[in-house]
N, C-alpha and C positions, 0 to 999 in steps of 0.2 A: 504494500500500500504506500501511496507516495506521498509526505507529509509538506506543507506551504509554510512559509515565515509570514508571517502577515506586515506589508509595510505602508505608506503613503500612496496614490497611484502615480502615475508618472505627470498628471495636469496637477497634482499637489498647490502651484502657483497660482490656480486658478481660484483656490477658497481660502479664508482668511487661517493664516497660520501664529500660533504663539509660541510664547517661552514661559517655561515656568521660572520661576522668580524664587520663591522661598518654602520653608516648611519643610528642610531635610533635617535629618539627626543621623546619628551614629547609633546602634543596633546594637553590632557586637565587634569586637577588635582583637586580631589574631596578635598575643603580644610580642611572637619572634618574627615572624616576616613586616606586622607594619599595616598587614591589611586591616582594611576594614569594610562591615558592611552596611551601606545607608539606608533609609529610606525615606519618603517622604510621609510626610503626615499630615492628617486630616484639617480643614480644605486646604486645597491645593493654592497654592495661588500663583495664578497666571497672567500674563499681559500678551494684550492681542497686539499684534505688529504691522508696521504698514506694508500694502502688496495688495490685500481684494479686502472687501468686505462683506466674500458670500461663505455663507456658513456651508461647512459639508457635516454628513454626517457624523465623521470624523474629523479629527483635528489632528497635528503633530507637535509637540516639542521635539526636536530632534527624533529619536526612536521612541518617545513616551506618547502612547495614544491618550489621546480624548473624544469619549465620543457622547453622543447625545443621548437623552431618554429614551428613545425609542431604539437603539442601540442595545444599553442599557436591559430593555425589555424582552427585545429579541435574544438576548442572551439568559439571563435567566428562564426565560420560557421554555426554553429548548433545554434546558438542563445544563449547561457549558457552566462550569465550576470559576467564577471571577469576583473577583472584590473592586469595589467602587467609591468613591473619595471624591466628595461634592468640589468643583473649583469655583473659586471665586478669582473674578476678573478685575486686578489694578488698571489705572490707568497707567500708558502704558508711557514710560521715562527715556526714553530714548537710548536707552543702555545695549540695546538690539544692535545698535549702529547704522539704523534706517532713519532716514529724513522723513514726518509725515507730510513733507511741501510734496504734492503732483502725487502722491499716492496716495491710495483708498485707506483706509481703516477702519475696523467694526467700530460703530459709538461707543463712547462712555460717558457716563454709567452704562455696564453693560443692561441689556432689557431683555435680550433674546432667551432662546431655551434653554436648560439646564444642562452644564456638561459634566461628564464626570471619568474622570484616570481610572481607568479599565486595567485591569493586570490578573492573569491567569494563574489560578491558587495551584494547580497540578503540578508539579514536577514530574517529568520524567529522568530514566537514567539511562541513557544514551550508550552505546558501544564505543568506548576512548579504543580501545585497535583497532578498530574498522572505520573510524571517524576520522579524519584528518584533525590535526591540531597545530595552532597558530602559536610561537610563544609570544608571551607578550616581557617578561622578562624573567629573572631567576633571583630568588631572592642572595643578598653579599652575605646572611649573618648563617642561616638553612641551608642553602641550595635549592630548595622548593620551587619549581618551576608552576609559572604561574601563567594560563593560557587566557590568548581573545576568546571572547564566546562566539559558538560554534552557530553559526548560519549557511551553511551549506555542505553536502556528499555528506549527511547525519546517518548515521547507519541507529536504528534502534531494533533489539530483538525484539520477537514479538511473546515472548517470555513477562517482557517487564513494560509489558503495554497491556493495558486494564481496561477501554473501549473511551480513555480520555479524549474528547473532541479538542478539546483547545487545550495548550500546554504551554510550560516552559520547562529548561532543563536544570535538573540537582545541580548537573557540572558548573554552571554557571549563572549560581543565586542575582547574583547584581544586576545580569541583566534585564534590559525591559523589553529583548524581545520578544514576542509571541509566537506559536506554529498553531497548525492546523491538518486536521484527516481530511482525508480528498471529500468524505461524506458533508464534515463542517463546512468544506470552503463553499462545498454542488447549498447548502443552507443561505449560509453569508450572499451568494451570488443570487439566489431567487429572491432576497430581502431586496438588494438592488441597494446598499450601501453606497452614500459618493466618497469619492476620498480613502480610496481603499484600494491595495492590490494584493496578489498572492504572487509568491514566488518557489517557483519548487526547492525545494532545501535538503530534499533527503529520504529515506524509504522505513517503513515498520517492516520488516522481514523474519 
């Protein structure tokens, strides 16, 4: 079965895009390597940036989705295992590095519908020898090699695949990207989401 990364679509330009602003912490902290792991906390707080000012179902911070209620809705209805974290929308300080002179921008105060940081509770645990691996560097004090997360040729047995429709991976708690079963995506694709694409990333075997 062939599993999707779920990202931005490729007209991403075309609908109003943010940045999240604030509301991280620290979780837990590895105290030989240095790592640590963040996360954000309830609401979000976001600023809309200049570029369009049409809402898509989805939004982006960089890889962190937001998407809207009815988003939201179709996900929980369908069973797909995900946690949700109201944003609230600053006005937006220019720290983006965009001019709002000649471009669009959502109003503020915002007024529009409700969005909310979407993130899949599941882990899976992916096959590290069958998986290609990116380093990303090695710790000086351990030696603990410490990898990119893994978005594409994912190899996952089908041993340690439980009928999860949306997922992220154990190997790589931090990040925020998402996957998807060919059956999620044939769902996502009749809902007729904007601001959304699938990308093949890997096989449950």
């Amino acid at each position: 079965m062939i599993i999707y990364r779920i990202k931005q679509s490729a007209t991403f330009r075309d609908y109003a895009q943010c940045t999240i602003t604030g509301n991280w912490r620290i979780t837990r902290e590895k105290q030989c390597c240095g790592e640590y792991l963040s996360e954000l906390t309830p609401p979000t707080i976001a600023q809309w940036i200049p570029g369009s000012d049409t809402l898509g179902d989805f939004t982006w911070s960089g890889m962190i989705p937001l998407c809207q209620n009815r988003v939201k809705d179709f996900l929980k209805n369908n069973g797909f295992h995900c946690t949700f974290s109201p944003v609230r929308f600053e006005q937006y300080d220019g720290h983006a590095g965009r001019s709002v002179k000649n471009l669009p921008l959502v109003e503020h105060p915002y007024k529009g519908p409700l969005f909310y940081r979407v993130k899949a509770k599941d882990l899976l645990i992916p096959n590290t020898e069958r998986t290609p691996r990116h380093l990303f560097r090695t710790c000086g004090r351990c030696g603990k090699n410490i990898y990119k997360a893994m978005t594409s040729d994912i190899h996952i047995d089908s041993c340690n695949w439980k009928g999860e429709g949306i997922f992220r991976f154990k190997e790589n708690p931090r990040s925020q990207h998402m996957f998807v079963t060919e059956e999620a995506k044939h769902s996502f694709e009749q809902a007729e989401f904007s601001n959304i694409t699938f990308i093949e990333a890997g096989r449950i075997v």
